[in-house]
MARMARVO-855517 format. One record per residue (C-alpha): residue in three letters; residue number from 1; y, x, z. Coordinates in Angstrom, 2 decimals, decimal comma, padded with zeros to 5 digits. Layout:
MARMARVO-855517
ALA	NUM	Y	X	Z .
...
***
This chain:
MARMARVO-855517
UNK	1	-006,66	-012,90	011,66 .
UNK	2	-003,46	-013,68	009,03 .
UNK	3	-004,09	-013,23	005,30 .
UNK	4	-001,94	-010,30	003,70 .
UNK	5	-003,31	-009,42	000,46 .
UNK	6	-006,03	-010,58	-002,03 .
UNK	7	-006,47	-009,45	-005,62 .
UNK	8	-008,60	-010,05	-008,13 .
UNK	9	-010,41	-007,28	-009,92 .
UNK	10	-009,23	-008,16	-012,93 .
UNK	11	-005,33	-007,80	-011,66 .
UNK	12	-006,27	-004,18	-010,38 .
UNK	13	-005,21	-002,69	-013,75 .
UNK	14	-008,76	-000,25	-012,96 .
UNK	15	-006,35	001,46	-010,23 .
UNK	16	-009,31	001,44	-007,92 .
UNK	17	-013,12	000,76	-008,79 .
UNK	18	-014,54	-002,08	-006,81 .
UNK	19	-017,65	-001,65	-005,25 .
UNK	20	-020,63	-003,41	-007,34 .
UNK	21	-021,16	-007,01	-008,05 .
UNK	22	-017,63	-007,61	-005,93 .
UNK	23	-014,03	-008,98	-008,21 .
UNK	24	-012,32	-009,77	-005,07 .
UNK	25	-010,48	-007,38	-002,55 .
UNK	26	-008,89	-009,56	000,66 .
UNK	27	-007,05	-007,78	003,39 .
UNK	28	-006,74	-009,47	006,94 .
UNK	29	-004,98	-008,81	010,01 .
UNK	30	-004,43	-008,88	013,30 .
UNK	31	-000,91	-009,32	014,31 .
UNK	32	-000,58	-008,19	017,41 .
UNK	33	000,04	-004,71	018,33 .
UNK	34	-003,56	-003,08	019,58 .
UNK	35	-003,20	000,11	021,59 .
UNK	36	-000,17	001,23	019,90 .
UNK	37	-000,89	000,06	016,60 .
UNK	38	001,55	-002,42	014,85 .
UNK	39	-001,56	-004,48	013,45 .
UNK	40	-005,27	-004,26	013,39 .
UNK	41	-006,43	-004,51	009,39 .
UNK	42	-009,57	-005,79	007,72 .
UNK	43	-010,58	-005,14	004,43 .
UNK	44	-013,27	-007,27	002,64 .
UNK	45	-014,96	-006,92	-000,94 .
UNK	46	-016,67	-010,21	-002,28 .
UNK	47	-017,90	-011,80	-005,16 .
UNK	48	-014,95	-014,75	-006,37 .
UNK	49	-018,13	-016,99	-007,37 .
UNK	50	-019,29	-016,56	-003,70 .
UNK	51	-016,56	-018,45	-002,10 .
UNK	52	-016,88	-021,61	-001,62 .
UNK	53	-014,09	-024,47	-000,15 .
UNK	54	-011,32	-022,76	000,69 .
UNK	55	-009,80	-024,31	003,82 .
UNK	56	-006,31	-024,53	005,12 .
UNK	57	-004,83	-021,32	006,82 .
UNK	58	-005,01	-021,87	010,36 .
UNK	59	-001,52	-021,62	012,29 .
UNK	60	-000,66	-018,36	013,50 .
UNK	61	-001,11	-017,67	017,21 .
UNK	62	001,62	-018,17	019,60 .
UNK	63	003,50	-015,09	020,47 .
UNK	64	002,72	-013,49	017,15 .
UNK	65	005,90	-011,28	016,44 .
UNK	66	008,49	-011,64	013,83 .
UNK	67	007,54	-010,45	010,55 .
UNK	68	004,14	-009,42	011,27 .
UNK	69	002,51	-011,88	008,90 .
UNK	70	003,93	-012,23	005,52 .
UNK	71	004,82	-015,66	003,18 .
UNK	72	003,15	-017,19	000,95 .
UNK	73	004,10	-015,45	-002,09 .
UNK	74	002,73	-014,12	-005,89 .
UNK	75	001,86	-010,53	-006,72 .
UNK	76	003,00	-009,31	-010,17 .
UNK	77	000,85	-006,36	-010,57 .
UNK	78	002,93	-002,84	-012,75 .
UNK	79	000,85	-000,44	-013,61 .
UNK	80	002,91	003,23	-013,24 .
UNK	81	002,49	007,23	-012,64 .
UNK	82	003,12	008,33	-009,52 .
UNK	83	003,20	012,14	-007,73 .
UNK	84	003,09	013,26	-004,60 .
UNK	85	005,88	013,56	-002,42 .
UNK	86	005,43	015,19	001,03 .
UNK	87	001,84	015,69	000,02 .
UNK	88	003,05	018,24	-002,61 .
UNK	89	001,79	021,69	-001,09 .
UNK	90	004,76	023,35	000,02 .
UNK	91	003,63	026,97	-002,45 .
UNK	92	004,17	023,99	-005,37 .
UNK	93	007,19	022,19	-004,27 .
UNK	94	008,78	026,28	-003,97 .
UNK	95	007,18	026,67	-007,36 .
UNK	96	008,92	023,41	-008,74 .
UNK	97	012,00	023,22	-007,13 .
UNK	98	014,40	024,88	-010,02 .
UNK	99	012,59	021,91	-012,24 .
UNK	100	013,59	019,54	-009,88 .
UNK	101	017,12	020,88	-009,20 .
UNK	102	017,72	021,21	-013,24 .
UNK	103	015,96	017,07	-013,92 .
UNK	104	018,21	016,04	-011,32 .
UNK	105	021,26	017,79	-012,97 .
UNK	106	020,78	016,63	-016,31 .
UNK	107	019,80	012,82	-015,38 .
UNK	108	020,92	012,14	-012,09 .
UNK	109	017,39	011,81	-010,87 .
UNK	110	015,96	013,07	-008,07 .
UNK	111	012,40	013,75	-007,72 .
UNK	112	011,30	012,43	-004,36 .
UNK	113	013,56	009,28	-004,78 .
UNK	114	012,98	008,85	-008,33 .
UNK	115	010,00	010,24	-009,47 .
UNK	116	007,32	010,84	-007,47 .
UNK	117	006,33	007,45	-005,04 .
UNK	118	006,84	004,13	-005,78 .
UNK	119	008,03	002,18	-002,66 .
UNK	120	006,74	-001,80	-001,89 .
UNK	121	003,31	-002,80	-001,51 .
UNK	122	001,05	-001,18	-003,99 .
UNK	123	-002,84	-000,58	-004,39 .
UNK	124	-003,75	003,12	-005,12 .
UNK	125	-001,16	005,93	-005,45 .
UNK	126	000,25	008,30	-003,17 .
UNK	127	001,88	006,55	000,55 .
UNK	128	005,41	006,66	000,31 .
UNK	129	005,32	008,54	003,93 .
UNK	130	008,61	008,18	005,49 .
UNK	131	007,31	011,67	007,52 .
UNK	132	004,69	014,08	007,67 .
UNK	133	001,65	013,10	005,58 .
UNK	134	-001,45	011,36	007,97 .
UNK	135	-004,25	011,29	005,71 .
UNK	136	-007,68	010,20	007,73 .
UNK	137	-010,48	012,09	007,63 .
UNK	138	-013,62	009,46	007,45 .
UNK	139	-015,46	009,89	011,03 .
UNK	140	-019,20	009,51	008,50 .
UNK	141	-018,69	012,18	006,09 .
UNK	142	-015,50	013,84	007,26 .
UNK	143	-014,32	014,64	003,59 .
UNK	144	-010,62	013,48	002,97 .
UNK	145	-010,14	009,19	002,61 .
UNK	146	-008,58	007,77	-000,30 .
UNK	147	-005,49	005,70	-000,26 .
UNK	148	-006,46	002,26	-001,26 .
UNK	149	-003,57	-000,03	-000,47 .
UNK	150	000,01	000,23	000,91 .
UNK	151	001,31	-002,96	002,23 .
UNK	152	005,18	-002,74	002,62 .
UNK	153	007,84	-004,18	004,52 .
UNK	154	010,08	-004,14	001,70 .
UNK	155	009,53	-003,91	-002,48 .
UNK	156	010,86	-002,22	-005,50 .
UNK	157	014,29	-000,75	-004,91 .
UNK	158	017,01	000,11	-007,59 .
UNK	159	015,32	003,17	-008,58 .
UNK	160	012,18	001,58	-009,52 .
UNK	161	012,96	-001,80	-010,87 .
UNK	162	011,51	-002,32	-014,10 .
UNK	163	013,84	-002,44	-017,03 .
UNK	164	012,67	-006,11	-017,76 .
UNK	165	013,54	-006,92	-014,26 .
UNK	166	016,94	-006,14	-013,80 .
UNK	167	019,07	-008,71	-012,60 .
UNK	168	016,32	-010,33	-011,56 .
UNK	169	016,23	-011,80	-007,55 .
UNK	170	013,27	-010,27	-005,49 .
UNK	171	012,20	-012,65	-002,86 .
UNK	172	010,98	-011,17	-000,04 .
UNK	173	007,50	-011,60	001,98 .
UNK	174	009,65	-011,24	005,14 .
UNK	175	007,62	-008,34	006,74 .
UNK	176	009,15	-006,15	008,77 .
UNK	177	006,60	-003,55	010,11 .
UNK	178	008,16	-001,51	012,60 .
UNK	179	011,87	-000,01	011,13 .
UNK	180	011,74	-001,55	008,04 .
UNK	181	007,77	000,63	007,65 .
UNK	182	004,57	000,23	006,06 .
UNK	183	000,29	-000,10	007,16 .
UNK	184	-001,35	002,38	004,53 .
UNK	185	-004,81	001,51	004,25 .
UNK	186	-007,47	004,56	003,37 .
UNK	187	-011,23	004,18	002,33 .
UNK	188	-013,98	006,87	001,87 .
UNK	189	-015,62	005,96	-001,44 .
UNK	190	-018,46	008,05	-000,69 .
UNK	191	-020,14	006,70	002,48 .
UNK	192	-022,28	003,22	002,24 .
UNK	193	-019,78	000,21	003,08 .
UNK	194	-016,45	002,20	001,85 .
UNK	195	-015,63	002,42	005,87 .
UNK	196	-011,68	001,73	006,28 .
UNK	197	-008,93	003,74	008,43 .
UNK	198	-005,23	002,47	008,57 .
UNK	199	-001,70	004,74	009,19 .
UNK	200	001,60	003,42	009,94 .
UNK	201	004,45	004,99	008,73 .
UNK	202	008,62	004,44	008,96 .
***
């Protein structure tokens, strides 16, 4: 399994509750495409006082494909509003659309690629589906999952770089999930061990 994401509760901004006496979220993965699936995900809540040495990553598998396992690298947590995009019910979006059309008009913004989901990897939120929305239905409780984490194959674009960040170089985490796609993660708050379903999407 290859380490993708860990964050600290206290660098969750309260975007998502963590379940009791746990600070730590870590996501894990496996690499390699499983039945049609890009990767196979983990997700893990602990306690940060738990852990004890922490040893050196092992060396990723042979054969493990490019840009399946990102680099070493520091997440700056934002904390911003999103709105749904493709998830908007379509009675809404018809109701909306003159708002949209006249925002657009007078700042140059447009809603789905301005205003409503924030691309890059991001905990919480609405997925930035590239297609038809694939929200999971848990398999316990069958109520709608929550989306907990996207993990992206590319960050913040033009439209969504903060102000204090212009000019500023991104370096990437060279992931490349499928064209350029994402692995959102969903969890069902409601059933004992917050059981975890993953999407891909392009």
């Amino acid at each position: 399994m290859a380490p993708i994401v860990q964050l600290y509760a206290a660098d969750a901004l309260g975007v998502v509750e963590f379940p009791p006496a746990c600070d730590l979220l870590q996501v894990l993965w496996c690499p390699r495409a499983h039945d049609g699936r890009w990767v196979l995900p983990e997700v893990h809540w602990r306690a940060a006082g738990t852990v004890g040495t922490v040893r050196e990553a092992p060396p990723l598998p042979a054969g493990t494909p490019y840009g399946h396992v990102p680099k070493p690298c520091v997440v700056h947590p934002e904390l911003i509003t999103e709105y749904p995009s493709w998830d908007l019910p379509y009675p809404l979006w018809d109701a909306l659309e003159p708002r949209f059309a006249q925002v657009e008009a007078e700042t140059g913004w447009d809603y789905q690629y301005h205003l409503s989901t924030a691309p890059g990897t991001k905990l919480g939120g609405y997925p930035g589906w590239g297609q038809d929305p694939q929200w999971p239905d848990c398999s316990g409780c069958g109520k709608p999952m929550d989306h907990l984490l996207t993990v992206a194959s590319s960050e913040a674009d033009a439209a969504w770089t903060p102000f204090e960040d212009e000019g500023v170089r991104y370096e990437s985490a060279d992931l490349m999930l499928g064209d350029m796609g994402g692995i959102y993660l969903f969890e069902c708050r409601s059933c004992p061990g917050r059981p975890v379903k993953d999407r891909f999407g392009s």
